[in-house]
C-alpha positions in Angstrom: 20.5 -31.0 -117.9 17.1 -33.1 -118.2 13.9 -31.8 -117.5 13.5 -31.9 -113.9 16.6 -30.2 -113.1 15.8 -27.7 -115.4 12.3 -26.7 -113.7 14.5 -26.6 -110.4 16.6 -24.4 -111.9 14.0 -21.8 -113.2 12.3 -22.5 -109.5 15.3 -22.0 -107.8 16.4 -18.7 -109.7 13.0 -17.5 -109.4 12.4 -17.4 -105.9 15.8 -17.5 -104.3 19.0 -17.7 -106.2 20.2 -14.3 -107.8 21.5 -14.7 -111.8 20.8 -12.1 -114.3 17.8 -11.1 -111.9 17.0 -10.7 -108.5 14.8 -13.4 -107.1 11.3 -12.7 -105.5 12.9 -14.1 -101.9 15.4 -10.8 -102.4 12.7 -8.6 -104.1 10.6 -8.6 -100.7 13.1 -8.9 -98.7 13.5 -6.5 -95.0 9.6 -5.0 -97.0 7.7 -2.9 -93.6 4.2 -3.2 -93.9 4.0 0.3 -95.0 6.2 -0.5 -97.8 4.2 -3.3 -98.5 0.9 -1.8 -98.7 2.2 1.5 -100.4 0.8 2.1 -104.4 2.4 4.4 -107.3 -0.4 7.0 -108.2 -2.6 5.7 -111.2 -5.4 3.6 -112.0 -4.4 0.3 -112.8 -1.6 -0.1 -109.8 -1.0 -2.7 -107.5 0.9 -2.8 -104.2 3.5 -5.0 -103.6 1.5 -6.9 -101.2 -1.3 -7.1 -103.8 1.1 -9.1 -106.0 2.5 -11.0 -103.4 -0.7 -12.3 -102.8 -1.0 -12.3 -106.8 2.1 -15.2 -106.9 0.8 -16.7 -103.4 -2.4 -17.8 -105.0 -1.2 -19.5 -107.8 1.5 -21.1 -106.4 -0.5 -22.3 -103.3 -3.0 -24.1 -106.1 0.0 -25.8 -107.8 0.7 -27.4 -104.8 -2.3 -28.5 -103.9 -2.6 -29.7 -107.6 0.6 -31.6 -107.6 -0.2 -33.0 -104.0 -3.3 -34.6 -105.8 -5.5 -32.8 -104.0 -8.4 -30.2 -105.4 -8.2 -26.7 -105.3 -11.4 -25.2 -103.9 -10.4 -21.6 -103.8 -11.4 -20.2 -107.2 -10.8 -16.6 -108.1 -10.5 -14.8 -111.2 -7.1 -13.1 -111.5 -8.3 -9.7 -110.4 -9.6 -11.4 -107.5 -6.3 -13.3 -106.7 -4.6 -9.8 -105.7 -6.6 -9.4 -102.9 -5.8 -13.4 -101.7 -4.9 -12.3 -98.0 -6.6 -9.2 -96.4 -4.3 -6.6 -96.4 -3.9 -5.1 -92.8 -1.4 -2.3 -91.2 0.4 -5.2 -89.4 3.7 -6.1 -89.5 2.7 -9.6 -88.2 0.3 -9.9 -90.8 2.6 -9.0 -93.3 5.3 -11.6 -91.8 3.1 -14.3 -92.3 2.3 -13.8 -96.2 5.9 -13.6 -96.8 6.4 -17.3 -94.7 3.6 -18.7 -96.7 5.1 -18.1 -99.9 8.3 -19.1 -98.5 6.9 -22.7 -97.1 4.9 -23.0 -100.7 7.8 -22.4 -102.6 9.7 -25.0 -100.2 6.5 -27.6 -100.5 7.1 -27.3 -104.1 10.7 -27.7 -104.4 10.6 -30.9 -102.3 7.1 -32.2 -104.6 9.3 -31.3 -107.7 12.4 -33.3 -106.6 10.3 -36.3 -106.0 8.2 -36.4 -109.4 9.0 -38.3 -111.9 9.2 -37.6 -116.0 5.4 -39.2 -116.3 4.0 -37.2 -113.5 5.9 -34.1 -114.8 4.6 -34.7 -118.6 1.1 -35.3 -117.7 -1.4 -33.1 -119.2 1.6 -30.4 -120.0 2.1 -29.6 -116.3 5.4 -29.0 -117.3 4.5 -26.0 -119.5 1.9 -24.9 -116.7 4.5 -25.1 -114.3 7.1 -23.1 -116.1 4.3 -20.4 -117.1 3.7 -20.3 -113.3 7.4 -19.6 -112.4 7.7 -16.9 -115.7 5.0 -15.3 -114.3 6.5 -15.0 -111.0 9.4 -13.4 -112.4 7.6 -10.9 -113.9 5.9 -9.7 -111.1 9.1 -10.2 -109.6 10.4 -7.6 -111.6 7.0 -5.3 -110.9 7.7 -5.1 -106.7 11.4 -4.4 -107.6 10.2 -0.9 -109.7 7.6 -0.2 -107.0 10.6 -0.4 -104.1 12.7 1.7 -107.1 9.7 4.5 -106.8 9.1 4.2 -103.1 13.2 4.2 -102.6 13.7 1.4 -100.3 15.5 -0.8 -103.1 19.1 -0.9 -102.2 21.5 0.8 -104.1 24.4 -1.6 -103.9 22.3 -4.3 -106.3 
């Protein structure tokens, strides 16, 4: 497998193809809005809209990045939970979930057309792949807030 197929892999498995772990697509997937905005007790908690927005930011700047294009939306990561204003609204909610969806897709697509020099330049190949790990992870944090809520489905 060379490097680019690789990356698609990992993106791939991330978002949207289940392995060892569910995928974020699956992790949000049929998510109301209450669900969405609901919390676990404790300080340092985050919805799992909060960390939808979380992975929406950052993979929203990679695209503009790898489009060429600068990214004029700086925040620090604290700030970068709060990325869309979270409403009661399952319209609202709908469209956060197709934006990640289409960014995810703009990036596939930018991926499959790079080439080695593009991907190697200035490590964007390690910032890529720290992007998608981190994903995963909060992945993995929206899957134990659905556990503690109860609307993750038993049969997975």
């Amino acid at each position: 497998m060379n490097q680019k197929d690789l990356i698609l892999n990992v993106l791939d498995k991330t978002y949207e193809k289940e392995s060892w772990f569910a995928p974020l697509k699956n992790a949000i997937e049929g998510i109301t809005v209450e669900q969405a905005n609901w919390k676990p007790t404790g300080e340092a908690t985050k919805s799992i809209w909060e960390n939808v927005n979380h992975i929406l930011y950052y993979m929203e700047r990679l695209v503009v990045n790898m489009e060429g294009n600068k990214w004029s939306n700086n925040l620090d990561g604290d700030e970068t939970f709060n990325f869309t204003e979270q409403f009661n609204d399952e319209n609202e909610w709908g469209k956060v979930v197709e934006r990640l969806e289409n960014a995810h897709l703009s990036l596939r697509k930018l991926l499959s057309n790079a080439t080695e020099v593009e991907l190697n330049r200035d490590s964007f190949d390690a910032k890529l792949m720290d992007v998608l790990l981190h994903e995963a992870y909060h992945t993995g944090q929206i899957i134990q807030i659905r556990k503690m809520q109860g609307s993750w489905p038993s049969h997975r």
